[in-house]
C-alpha positions as a Markdown table, in Angstrom:
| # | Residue | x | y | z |
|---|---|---|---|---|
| 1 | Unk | 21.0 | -7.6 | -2.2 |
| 2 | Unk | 23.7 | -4.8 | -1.9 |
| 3 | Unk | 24.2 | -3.2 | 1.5 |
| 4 | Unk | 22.2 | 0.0 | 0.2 |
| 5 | Unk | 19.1 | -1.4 | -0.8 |
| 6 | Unk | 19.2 | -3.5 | 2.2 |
| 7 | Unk | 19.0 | -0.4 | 4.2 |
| 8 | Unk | 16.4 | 1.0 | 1.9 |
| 9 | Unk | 14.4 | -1.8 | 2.9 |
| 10 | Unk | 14.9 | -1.7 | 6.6 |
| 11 | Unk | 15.7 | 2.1 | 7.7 |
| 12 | Unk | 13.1 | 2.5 | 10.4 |
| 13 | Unk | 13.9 | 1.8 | 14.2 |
| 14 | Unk | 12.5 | -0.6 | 16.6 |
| 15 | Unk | 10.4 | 1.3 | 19.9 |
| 16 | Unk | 12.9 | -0.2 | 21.7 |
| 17 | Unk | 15.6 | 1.5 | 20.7 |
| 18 | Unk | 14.2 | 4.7 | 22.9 |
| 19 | Unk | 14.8 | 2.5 | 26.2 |
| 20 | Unk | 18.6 | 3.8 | 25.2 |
| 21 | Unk | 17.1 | 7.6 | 26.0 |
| 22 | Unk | 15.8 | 6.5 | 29.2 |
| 23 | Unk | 12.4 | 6.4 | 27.9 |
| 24 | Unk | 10.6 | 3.7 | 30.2 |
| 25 | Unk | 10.0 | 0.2 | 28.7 |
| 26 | Unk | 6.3 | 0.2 | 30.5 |
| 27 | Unk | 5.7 | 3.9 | 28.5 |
| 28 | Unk | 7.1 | 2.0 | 25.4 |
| 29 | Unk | 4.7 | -0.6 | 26.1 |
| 30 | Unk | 1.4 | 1.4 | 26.2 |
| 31 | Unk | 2.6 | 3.1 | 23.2 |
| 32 | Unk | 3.1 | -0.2 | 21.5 |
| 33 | Unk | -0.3 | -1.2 | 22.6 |
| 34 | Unk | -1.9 | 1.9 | 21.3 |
| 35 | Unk | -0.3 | 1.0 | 17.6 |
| 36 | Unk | 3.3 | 2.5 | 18.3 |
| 37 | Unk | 5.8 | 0.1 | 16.7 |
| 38 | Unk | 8.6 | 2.2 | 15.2 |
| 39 | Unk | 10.7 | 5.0 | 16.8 |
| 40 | Unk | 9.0 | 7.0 | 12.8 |
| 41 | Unk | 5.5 | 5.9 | 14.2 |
| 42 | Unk | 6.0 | 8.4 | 16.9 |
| 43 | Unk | 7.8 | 10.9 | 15.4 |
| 44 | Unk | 5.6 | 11.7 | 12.7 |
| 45 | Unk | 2.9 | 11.2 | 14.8 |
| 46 | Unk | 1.6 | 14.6 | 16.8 |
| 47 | Unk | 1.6 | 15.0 | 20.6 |
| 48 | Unk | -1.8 | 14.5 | 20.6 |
| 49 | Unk | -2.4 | 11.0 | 19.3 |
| 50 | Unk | 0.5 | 10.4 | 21.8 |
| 51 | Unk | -1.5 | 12.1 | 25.1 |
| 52 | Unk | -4.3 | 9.9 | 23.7 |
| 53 | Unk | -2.6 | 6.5 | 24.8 |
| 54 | Unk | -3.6 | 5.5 | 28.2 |
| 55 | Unk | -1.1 | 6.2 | 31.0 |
| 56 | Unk | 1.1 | 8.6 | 28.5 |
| 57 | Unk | 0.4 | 12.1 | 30.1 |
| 58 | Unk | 1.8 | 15.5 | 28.0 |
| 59 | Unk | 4.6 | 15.9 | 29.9 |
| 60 | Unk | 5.6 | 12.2 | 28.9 |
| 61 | Unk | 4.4 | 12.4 | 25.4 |
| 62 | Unk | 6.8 | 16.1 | 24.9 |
| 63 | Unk | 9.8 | 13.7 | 26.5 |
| 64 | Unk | 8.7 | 10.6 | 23.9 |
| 65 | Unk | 8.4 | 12.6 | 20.9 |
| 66 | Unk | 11.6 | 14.9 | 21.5 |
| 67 | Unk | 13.8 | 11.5 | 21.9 |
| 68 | Unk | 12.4 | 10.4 | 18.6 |
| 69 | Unk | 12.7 | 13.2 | 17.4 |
| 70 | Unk | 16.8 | 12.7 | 17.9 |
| 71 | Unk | 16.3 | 10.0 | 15.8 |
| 72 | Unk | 14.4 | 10.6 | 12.7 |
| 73 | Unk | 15.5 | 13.6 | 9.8 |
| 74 | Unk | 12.6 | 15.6 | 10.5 |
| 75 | Unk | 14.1 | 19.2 | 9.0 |
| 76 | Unk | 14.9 | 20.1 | 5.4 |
| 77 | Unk | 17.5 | 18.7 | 3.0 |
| 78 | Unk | 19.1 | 19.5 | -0.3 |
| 79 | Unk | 16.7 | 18.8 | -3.3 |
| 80 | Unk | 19.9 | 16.9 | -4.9 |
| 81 | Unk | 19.6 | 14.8 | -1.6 |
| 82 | Unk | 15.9 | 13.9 | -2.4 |
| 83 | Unk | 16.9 | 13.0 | -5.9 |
| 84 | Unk | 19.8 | 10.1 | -4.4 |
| 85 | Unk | 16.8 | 9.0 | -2.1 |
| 86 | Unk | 14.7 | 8.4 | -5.0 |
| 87 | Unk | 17.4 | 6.7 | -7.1 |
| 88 | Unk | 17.3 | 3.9 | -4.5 |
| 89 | Unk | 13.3 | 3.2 | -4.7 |
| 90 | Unk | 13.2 | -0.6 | -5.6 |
| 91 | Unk | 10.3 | -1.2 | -8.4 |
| 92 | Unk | 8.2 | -4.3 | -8.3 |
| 93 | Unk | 7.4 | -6.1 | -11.3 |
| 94 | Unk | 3.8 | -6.5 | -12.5 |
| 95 | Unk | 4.7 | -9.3 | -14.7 |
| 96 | Unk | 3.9 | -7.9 | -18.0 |
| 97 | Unk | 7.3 | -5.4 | -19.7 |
| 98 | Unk | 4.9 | -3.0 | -21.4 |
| 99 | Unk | 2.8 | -2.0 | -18.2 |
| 100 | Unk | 6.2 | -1.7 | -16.2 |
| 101 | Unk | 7.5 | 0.6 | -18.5 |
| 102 | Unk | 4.1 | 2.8 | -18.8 |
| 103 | Unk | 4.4 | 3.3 | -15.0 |
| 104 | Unk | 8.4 | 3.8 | -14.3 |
| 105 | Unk | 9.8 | 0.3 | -13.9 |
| 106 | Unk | 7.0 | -1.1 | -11.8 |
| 107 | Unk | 4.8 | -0.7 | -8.4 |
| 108 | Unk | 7.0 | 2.2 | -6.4 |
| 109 | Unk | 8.2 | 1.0 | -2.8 |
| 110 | Unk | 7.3 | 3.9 | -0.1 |
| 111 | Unk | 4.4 | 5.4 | -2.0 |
| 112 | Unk | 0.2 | 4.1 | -2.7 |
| 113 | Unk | -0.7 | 3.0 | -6.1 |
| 114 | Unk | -4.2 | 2.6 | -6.6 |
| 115 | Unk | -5.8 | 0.6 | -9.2 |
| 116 | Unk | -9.8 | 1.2 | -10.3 |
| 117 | Unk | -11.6 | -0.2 | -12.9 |
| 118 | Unk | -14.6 | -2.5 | -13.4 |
| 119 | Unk | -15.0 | -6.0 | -12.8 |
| 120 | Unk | -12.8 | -8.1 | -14.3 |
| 121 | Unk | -10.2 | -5.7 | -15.3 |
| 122 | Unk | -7.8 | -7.7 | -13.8 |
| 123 | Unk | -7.1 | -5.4 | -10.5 |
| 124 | Unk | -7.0 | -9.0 | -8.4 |
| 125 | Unk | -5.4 | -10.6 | -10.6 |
| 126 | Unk | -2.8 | -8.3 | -10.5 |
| 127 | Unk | -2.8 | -8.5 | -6.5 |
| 128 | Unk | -2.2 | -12.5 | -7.6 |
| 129 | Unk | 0.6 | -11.3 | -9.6 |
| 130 | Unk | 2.8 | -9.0 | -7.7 |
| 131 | Unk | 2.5 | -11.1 | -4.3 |
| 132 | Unk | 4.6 | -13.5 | -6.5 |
| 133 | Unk | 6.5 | -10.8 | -8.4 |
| 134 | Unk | 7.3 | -9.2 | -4.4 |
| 135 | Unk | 9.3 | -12.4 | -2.9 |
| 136 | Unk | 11.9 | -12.3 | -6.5 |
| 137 | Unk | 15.3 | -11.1 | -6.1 |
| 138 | Unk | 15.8 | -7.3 | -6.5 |
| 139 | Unk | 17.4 | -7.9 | -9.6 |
| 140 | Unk | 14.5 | -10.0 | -11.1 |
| 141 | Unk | 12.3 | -7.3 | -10.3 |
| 142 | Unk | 11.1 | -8.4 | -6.8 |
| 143 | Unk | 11.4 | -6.8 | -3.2 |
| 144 | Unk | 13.0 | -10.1 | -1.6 |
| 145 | Unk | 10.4 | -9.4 | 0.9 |
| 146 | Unk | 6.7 | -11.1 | 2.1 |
| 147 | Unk | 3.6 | -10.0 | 1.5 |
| 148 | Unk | 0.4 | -9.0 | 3.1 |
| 149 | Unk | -2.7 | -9.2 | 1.8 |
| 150 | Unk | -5.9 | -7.6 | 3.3 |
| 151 | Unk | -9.4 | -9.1 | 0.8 |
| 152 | Unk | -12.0 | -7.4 | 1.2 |
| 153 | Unk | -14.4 | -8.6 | -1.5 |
| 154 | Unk | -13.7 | -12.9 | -0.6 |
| 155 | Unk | -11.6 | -12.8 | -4.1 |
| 156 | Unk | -8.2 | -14.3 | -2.6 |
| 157 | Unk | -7.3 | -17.5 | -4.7 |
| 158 | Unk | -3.7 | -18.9 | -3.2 |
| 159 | Unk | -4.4 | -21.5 | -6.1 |
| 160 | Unk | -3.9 | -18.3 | -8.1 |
| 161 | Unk | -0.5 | -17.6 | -6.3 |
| 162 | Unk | 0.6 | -21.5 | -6.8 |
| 163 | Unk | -0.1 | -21.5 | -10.6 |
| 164 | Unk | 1.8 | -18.2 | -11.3 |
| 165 | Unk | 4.8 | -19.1 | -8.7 |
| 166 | Unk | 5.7 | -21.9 | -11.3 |
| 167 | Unk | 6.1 | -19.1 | -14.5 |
| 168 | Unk | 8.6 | -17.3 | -12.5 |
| 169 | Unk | 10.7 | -21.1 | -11.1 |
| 170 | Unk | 9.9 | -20.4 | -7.1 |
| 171 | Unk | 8.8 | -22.7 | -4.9 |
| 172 | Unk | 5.3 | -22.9 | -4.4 |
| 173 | Unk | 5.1 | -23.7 | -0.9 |
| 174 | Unk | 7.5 | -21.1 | -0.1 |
| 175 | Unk | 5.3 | -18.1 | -2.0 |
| 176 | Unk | 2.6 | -20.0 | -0.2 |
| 177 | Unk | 3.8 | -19.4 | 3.2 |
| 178 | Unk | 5.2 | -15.7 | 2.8 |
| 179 | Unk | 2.1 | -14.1 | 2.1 |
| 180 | Unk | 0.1 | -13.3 | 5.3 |
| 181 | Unk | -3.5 | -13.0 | 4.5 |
| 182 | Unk | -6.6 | -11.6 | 6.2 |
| 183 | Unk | -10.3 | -11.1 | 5.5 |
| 184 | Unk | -11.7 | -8.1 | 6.5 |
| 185 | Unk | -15.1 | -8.4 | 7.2 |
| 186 | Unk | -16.2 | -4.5 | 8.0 |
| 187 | Unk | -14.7 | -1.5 | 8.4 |
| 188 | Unk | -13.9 | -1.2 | 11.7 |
| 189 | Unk | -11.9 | -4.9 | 11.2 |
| 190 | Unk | -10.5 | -3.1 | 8.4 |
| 191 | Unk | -8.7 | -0.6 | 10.5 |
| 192 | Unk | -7.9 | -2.6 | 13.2 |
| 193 | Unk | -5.6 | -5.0 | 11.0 |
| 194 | Unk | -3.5 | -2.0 | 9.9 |
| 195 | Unk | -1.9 | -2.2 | 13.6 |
| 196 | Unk | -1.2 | -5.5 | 13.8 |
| 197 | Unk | 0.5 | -5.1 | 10.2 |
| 198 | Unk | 2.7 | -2.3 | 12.1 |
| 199 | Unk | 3.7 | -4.6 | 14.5 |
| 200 | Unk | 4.2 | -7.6 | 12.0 |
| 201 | Unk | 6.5 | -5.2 | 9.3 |
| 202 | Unk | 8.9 | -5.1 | 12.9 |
| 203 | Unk | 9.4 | -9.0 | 13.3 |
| 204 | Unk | 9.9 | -9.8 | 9.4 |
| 205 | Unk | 10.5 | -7.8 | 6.2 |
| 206 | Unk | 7.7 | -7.0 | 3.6 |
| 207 | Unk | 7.7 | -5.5 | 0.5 |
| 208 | Unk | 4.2 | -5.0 | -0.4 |
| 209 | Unk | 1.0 | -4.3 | 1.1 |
| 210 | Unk | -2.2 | -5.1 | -0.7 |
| 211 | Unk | -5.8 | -3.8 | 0.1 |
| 212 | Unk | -8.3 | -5.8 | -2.2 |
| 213 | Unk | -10.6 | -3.2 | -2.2 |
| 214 | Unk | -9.9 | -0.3 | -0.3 |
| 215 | Unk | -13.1 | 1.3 | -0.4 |
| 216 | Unk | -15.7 | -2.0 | -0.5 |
| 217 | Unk | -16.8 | -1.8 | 2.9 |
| 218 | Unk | -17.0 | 1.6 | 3.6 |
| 219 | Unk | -19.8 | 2.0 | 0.8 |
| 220 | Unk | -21.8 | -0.7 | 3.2 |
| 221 | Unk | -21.0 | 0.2 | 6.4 |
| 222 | Unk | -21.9 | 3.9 | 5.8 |
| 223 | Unk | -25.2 | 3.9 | 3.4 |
| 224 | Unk | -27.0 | 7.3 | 2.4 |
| 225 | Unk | -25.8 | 11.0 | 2.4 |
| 226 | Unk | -26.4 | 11.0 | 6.2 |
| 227 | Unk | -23.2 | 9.2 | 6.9 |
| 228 | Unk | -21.4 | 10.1 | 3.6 |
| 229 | Unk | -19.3 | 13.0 | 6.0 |
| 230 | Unk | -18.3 | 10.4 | 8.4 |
| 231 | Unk | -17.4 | 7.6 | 5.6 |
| 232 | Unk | -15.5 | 9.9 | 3.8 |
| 233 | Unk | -13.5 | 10.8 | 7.6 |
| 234 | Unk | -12.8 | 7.3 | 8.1 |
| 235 | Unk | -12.1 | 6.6 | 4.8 |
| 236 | Unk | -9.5 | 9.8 | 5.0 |
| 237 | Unk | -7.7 | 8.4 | 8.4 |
| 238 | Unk | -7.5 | 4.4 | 6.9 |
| 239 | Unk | -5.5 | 6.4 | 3.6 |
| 240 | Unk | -3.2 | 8.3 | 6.2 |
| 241 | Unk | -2.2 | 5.2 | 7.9 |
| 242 | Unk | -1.7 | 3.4 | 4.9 |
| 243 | Unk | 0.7 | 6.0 | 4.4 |
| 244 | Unk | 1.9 | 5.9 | 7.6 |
| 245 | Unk | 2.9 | 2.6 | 6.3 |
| 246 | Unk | 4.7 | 3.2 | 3.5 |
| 247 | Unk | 6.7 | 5.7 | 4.9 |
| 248 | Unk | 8.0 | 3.9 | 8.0 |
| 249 | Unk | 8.7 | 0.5 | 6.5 |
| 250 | Unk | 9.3 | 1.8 | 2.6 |
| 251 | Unk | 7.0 | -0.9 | 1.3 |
| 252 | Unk | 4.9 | -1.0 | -1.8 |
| 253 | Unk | 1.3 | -0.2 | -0.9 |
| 254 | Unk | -0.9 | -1.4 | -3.8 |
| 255 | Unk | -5.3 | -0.9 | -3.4 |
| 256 | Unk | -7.6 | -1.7 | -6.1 |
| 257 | Unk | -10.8 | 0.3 | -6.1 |
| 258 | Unk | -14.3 | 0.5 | -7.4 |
| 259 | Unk | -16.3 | 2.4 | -10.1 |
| 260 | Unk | -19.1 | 4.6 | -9.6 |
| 261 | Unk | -21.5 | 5.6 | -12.1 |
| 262 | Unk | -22.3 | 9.5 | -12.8 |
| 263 | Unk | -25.6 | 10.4 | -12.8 |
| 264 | Unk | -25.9 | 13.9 | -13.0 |
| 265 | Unk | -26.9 | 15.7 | -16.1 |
| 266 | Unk | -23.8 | 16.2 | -17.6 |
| 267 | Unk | -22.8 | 12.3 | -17.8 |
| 268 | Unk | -24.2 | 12.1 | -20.9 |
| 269 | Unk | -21.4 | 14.1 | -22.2 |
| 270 | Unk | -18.7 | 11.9 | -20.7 |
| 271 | Unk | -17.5 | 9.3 | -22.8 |
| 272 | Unk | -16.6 | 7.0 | -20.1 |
| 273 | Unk | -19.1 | 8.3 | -17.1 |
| 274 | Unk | -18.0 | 6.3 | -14.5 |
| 275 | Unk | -15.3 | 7.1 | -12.2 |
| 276 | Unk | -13.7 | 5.9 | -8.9 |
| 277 | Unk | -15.4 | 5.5 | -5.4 |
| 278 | Unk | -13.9 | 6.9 | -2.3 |
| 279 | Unk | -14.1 | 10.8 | -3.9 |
| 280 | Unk | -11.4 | 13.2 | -3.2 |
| 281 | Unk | -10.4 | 11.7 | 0.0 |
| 282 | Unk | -8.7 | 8.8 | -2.3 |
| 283 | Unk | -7.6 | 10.9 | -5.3 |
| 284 | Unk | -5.4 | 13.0 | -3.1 |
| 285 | Unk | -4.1 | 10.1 | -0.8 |
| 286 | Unk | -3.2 | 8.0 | -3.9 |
| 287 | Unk | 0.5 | 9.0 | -5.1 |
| 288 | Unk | -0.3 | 7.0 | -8.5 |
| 289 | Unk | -3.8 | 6.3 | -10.1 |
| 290 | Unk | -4.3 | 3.5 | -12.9 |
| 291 | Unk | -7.2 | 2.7 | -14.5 |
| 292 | Unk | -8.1 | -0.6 | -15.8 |
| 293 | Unk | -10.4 | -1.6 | -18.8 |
| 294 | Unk | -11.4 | -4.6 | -20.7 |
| 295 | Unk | -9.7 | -5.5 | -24.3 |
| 296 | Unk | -10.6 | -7.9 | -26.6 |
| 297 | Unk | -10.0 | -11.8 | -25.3 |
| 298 | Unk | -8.0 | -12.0 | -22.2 |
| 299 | Unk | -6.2 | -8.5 | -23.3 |
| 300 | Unk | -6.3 | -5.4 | -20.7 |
| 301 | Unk | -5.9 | -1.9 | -20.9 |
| 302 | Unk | -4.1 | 0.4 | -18.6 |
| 303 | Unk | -4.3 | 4.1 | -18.4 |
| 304 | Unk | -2.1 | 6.5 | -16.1 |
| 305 | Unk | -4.5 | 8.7 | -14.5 |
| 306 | Unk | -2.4 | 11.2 | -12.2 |
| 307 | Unk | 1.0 | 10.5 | -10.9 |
| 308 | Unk | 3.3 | 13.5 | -9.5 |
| 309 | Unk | 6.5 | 12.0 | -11.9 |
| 310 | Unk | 4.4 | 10.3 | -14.6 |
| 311 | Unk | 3.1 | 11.3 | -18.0 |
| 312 | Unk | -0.3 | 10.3 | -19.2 |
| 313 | Unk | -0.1 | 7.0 | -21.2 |
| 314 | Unk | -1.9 | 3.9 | -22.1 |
| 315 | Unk | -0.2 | 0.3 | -22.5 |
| 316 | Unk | -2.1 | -3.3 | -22.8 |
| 317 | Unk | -1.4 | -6.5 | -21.2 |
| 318 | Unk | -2.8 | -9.6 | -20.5 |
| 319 | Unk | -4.2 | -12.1 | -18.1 |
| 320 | Unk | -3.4 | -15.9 | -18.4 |
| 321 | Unk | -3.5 | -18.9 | -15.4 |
| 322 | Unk | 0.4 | -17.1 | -15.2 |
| 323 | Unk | -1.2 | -14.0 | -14.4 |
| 324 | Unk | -0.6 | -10.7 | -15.0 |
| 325 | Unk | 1.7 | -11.0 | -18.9 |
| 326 | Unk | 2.3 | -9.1 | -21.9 |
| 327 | Unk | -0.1 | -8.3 | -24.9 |
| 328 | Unk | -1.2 | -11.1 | -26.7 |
| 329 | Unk | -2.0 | -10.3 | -30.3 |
């Protein structure tokens, strides 16, 4: 890995590193406590969330957040400068050529890529895939990085990850032991494992993050239009710290999601009438939307539906005990 993808990898700051601005290490400690990891957590955080951490009055959280602050580009910059940001982006590989090049090279570090579809579509099995694909070398495609995997639906197979570690020669144990998994078992468990990824991504380096489904348990821990408003704001804050994610620590973050049917009157109409759950809230949190559907035999189809850099398109693929692999005719 060159010296400038490493530090694409790894440009956020520790807490710590505000002790040096005389920021007291109890303070930093709270904040820590409260889901504070990176001197970016804070920064792009608002006072608010700050004054919300026990023991962290306003005058301290003006004081933490001005330090930071000093730390993180928080202004404007030259659009030319974006573009040599964006050069740097390392692209995972999904495993099959044709569905890298439909979406730009591969899954985009530092941005959410969402993947709906029925069942058996292949969204898991392209989870499977790319926490394999993640731990390659840069130039292979990967992220040189582990992987963390959040199933919400029981669908994790590491048997999965064993059989398609030997198509690409790595070491099975070793794929084994770099991905950190966890079931979530309700919503609330759902959230809470998002801060101890925060505090995980600042002890070892990851390049992906997979939520396997994002939107599962939100559909059955808030039932009926009663709760629908408060599903939808919980729903909206799990998304914003998912992208909290991405843009502190510049990993992938990959969620699959499920389909809805329409049943209002003008379904009928609709050659394809259903459509992804999670509403709005999802659509406009997601930086890239794919839609899977079901080919002939083991073959897949994918479908780019929104993407701020990509055109619409369509390109097949398959699914073999390798995983996620090219069109088979």
């Amino acid at each position: 890995m060159s010296k400038r993808e490493n530090e694409n990898l790894e440009s956020w700051k520790h807490i710590k590193e505000l002790e040096k601005n005389g920021i007291l290490k109890g303070d930093l400690k709270k904040l820590q406590d409260s889901g504070f990891h990176t001197v970016e957590s804070i920064a792009y955080a608002p006072k608010k969330k700050l004054i919300e951490t026990r023991g962290i009055s306003q005058a301290k959280a003006e004081k933490i957040h001005g330090e930071a602050a000093k730390h993180v580009p928080l202004g404007f910059c030259s659009a030319t400068d974006a573009y040599k940001m964006r050069q740097d982006l390392i692209y995972l590989t999904t495993g099959s050529s044709s569905l890298d090049k439909l979406i730009g090279g591969g899954i985009e570090t530092g941005s959410i890529t969402e993947v709906f579809g029925e069942f058996r579509t292949g969204k898991t099995q392209l989870c499977h895939t790319l926490s394999v694909t993640s731990q390659l070398l840069i130039k292979q495609g990967g992220g040189e990085g582990k992987v963390i995997y959040i199933d919400t639906e029981g669908c994790f197979r590491p048997e999965r990850l064993a059989s398609i570690a030997k198509r690409f020669n790595l070491n099975e144990q070793d794929v084994l032991d770099n991905v950190a998994f966890a079931r979530a078992y309700n919503t609330e468990h759902q959230m809470s494992l998002l801060n101890q990824i925060c505090a995980m991504m600042t002890e070892m380096r990851y390049a992906l993050l997979i939520i396997d489904s994002a939107t599962s348990l939100f559909r059955t821990d808030y039932i009926g239009r009663g709760e629908l408003a408060s599903r939808q704001q919980q729903l909206g804050l799990f998304m914003r710290n998912l992208q909290r994610i991405a843009d502190e620590f510049g990993v992938a973050v990959l969620i699959t999601n499920q389909v809805i049917a329409q049943v209002d009157g003008g379904s009928k109409f609709i050659s394809d009438p259903k459509k992804p759950a999670g509403g709005n809230v999802i659509a406009h949190a997601s930086q890239t939307r794919l839609q899977f559907k079901k080919g002939k035999g083991c073959n897949r189809i994918c479908n780019i539906i929104d993407s701020p850099n990509l055109p619409t398109g369509e390109a097949n693929f398959s699914i073999s005990e390798a995983g996620i692999g090219d069109f088979i005719e």
